[in-house]
N, C-alpha and C positions, 0 to 999 in steps of 0.2 A: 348586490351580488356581483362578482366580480368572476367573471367565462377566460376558458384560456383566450378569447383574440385581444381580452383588455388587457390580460400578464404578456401575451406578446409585443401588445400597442407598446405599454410602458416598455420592454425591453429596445425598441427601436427608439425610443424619445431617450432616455435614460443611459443604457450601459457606452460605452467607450465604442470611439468605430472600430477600434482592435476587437472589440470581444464580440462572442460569436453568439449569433442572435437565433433563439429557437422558430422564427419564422422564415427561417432563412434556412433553415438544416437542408444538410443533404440527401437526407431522409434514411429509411430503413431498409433492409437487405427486401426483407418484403413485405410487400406496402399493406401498411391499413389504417383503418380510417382515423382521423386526430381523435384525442378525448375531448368533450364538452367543455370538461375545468380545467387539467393541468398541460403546462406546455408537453412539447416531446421530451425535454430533459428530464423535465419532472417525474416523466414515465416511468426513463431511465435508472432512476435513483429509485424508485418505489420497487422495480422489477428487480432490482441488484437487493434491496432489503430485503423481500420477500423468500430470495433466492434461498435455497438449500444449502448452496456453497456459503452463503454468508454465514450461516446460523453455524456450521462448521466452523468459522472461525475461532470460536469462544474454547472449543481443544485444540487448539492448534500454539503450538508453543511463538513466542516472540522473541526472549533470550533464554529466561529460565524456565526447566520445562512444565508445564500445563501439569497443574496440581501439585507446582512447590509451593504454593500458598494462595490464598483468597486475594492478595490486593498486589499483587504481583500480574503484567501486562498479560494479555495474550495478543492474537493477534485480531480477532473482534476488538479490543479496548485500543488499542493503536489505530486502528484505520477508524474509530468513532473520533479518536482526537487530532486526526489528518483531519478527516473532513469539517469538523469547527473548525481548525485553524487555516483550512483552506475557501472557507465559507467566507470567512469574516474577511481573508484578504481581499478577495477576488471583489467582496461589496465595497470596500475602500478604494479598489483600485477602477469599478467601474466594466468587471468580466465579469461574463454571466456566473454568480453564484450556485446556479442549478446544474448545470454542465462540471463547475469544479466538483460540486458535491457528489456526485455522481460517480466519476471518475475515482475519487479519492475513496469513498467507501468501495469499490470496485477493486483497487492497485492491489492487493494482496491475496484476492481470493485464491491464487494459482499457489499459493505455496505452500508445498506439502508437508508431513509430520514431521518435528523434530526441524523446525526453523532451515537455516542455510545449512546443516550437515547433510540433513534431508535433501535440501538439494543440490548438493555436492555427490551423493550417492549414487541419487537418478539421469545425475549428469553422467555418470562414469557408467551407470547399468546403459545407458539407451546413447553411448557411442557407437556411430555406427549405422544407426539407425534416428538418427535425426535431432538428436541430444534431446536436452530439457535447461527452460529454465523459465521462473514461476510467473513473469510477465508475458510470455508467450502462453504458457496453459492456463491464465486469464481469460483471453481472448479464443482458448478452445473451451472454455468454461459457458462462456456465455454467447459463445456464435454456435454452440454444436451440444456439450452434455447435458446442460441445464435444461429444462423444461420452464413453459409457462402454462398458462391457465386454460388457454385453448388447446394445448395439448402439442404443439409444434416444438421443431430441436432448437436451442440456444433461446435467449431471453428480448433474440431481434431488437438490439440495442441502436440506436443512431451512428450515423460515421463518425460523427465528430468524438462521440465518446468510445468510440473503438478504437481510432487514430489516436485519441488520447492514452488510452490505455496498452498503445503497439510498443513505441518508446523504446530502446537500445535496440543494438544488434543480437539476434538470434542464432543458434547454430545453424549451422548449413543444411537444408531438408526439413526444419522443424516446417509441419504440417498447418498454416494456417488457411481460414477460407478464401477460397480462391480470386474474391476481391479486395483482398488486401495486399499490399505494397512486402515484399520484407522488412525495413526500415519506416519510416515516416518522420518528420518533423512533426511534433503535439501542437496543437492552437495554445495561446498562453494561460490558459485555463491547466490545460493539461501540467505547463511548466510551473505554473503555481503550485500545485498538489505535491510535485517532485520536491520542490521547493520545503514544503511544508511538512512532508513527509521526512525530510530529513529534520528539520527542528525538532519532532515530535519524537523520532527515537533517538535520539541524541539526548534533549532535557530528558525525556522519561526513562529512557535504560541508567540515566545518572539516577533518577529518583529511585529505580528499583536496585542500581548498584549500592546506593545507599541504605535501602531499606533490608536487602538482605545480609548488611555488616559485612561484602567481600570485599566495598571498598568504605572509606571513611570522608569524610570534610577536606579535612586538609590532605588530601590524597589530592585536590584538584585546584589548592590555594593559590600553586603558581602560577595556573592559568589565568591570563590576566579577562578571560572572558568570565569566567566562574567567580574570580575576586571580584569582577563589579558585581554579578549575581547577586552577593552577598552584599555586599554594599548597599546595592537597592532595597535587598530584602529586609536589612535591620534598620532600613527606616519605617518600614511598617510594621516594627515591632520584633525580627525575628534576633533570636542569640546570637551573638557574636561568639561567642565558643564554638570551634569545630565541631566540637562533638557532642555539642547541647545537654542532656544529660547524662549523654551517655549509654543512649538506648534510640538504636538509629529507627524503631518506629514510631519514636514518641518523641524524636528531638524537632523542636519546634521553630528551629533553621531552616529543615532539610525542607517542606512542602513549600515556607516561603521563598526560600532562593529556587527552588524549581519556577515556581511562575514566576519570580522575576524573568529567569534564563528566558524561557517562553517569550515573555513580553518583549525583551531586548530586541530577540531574534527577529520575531515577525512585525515587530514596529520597523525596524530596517530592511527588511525586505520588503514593504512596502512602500516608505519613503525613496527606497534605492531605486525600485521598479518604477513607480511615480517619476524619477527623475528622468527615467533614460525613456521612457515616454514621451517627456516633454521635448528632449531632443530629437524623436524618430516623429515628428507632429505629422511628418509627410506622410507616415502609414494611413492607407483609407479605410482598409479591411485586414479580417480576421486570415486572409491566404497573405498576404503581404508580410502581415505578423510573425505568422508561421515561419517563414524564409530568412529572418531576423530575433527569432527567441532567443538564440543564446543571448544575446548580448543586453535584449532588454526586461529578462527578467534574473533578478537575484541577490545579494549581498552586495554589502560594500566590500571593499578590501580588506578591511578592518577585522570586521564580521568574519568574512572567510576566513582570512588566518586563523581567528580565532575560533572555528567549527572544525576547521583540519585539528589543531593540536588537543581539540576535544575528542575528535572523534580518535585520532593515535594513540591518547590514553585510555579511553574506553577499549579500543581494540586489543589493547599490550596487558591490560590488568584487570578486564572484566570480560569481555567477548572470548579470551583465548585462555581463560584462570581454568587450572585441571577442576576445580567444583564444575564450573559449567558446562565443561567440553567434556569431562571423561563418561557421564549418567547419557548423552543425549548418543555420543559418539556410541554407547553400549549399548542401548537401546535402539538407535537406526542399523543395524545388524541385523535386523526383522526387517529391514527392505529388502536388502538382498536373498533372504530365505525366503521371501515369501514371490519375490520376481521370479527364481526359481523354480518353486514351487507351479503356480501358474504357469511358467514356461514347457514345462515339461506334459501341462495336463492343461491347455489353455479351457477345455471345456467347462473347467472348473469356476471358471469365470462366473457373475453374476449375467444374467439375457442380456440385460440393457448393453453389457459391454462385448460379448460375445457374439452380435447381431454384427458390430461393427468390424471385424478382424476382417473379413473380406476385403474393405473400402482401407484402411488402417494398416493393418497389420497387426498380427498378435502380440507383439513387442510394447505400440505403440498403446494397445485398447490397457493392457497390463500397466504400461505407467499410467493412465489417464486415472486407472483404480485404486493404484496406491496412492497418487499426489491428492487425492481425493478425501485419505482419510484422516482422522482426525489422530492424537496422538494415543487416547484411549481406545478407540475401535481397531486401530490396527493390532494394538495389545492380546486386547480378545481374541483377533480371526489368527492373530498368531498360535495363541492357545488351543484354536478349537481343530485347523488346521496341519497342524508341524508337530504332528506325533512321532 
């Protein structure tokens, strides 16, 4: 049998002196007692699965909206294939794989209905009042509305995986708890995930641009990153014909050159990361690291060019095609009716959110409600509401 002090033991003998070590944490907002078997990370990730907000993810739209079809992303099936691909680097590269895992199924939870229009909406309702944006209502996700088992606010997650999960600059006023920094630099765990998290909707919105026929094969031929794709992929068998037979669910290209793409990517970002490791050998620790991440984790140059002109086609002919933008764009119109709505009759509110307006502000407890909801639940309280 195997106790958390022997998964810690090995973590000190084993991970890289970069990666951040669960016996070493900075521990929790408020303290309590280790478990028996799993580290703190481990916790982390268990509490973040458990979560309410997670299980929400599975309505919650990614590109195309939530109930355009069964095998199309949402944002549950994204942040499940962040965190393998953030799992598997981080044990290659020698950072704690439980901290990445952790974090990565975490990165998303703050994003509300109806993907980035959804949050382009609540960005513009809550000017003024402290903006919005879904990496910051993350971390008000699981420092303050979630619930655990004991019954206390947020899922009292560890620094390390909050700092990971702090990441860009926030609006001016956005409401986080009050020991956290506005900014931070993430431990390279954290910059893994970001990392990875771009590979992941990147190859998979091509797999879904594909599989909804808005885009085609040779729509992406010129890319010299997507032609190797391809390359790779019909060595293992897959058509050389753009358009396989012709039935972009069944063309038998399209899933192989996807995991090629995948493979390409995070085999290079792990060799690349591996490299510039060997050059920072001076680093001792994981706060050292932190002060030096941009530079030692990511792509070669190669790579990156070739994720920019990915991702500029994706944006121009899939992210921004009137199919995609004109249903989510008509449908997030219920944010605004429904801010309203609440606005005008805050008492209308659910208790849980209502308790908080004193501490908050009614503006504040009102977005916490909607970014909350899924893209079918908002539908309904729109219906049962906005008579």
């Amino acid at each position: 049998m195997r106790n958390r002090e022997d998964l810690e033991t090995r973590e000190l003998e084993e991970l890289a002196p970069v990666a951040v070590k669960a016996a070493r944490s900075k521990g929790r907002r408020e303290a309590e007692p280790p478990d028996g078997l799993r580290t703190c990370f481990q916790r982390d990730r268990d509490r973040i699965l458990h979560s309410t907000a997670f299980r929400r993810l599975q309505r919650k739209t990614q590109v195309l909206m939530s109930g355009s079809g069964d095998h199309f992303r949402t944002r549950l099936v994204h942040s499940l294939e962040v965190s393998q691909m953030a799992r598997s680097a981080s044990l290659a590269l020698r950072l704690n794989p439980d901290l990445a895992e952790a974090v990565a199924l975490a990165h998303d939870l703050g994003h509300p209905p109806f993907g980035h229009v959804g949050e382009e909406r609540l960005q513009a309702l809550m000017e003024g009042h402290g903006g919005f944006r879904h990496n910051g209502q993350v971390l008000r996700l699981v420092d303050i509305l979630e619930t655990r088992g004991c019954g206390g606010s947020g899922l009292n997650l560890c620094w390390e995986t909050r700092i990971c999960l702090l990441k860009k600059t926030l609006p001016k006023g956005f409401p986080l708890a009050p020991d956290l920094p506005p900014r931070a630099e993430p431990y390279l765990e954290g910059r893994i995930v970001d990392a990875c998290d771009r590979i992941a909707y990147l190859s998979h919105d091509l797999d879904d641009a594909l599989r909804s026929g808005i885009m085609h094969m040779e729509d992406f031929l010129d890319l010299p990153l997507c032609a190797e794709a391809l390359e790779e992929a019909g060595k293992t068998g897959a058509s050389r014909s753009p358009r396989g037979n012709g039935t972009p669910e069944s063309d038998p290209g399209r899933k192989r050159m996807v995991s090629a793409l995948v493979k390409l990517l995070l085999r290079d970002l792990v060799v690349s990361t591996a490299r510039a490791f060997q050059s920072a050998h001076r680093l001792r620790d994981p706060e050292e690291a932190r002060r030096e991440g941009k530079r030692l984790v990511g792509h070669s140059r190669e790579r990156s060019l070739g994720i920019e002109a990915l991702f500029e086609r994706l944006n121009r002919e899939f992210y921004r095609a009137p199919r995609i933008r004109r249903p989510i764009e008509a449908s997030a119109e219920v944010l605004n009716r429904l801010y309203r709505h609440f606005r005008d009759d805050p008492r209308t509110l659910p208790e849980s959110f209502r308790r908080r307006i004193d501490e908050d502000g009614p503006d504040r407890c009102i977005c916490d409600y909607l970014a909350g909801m899924t893209d079918d639940f908002i539908g309904k309280l729109a219906q049962e509401v906005l008579i």
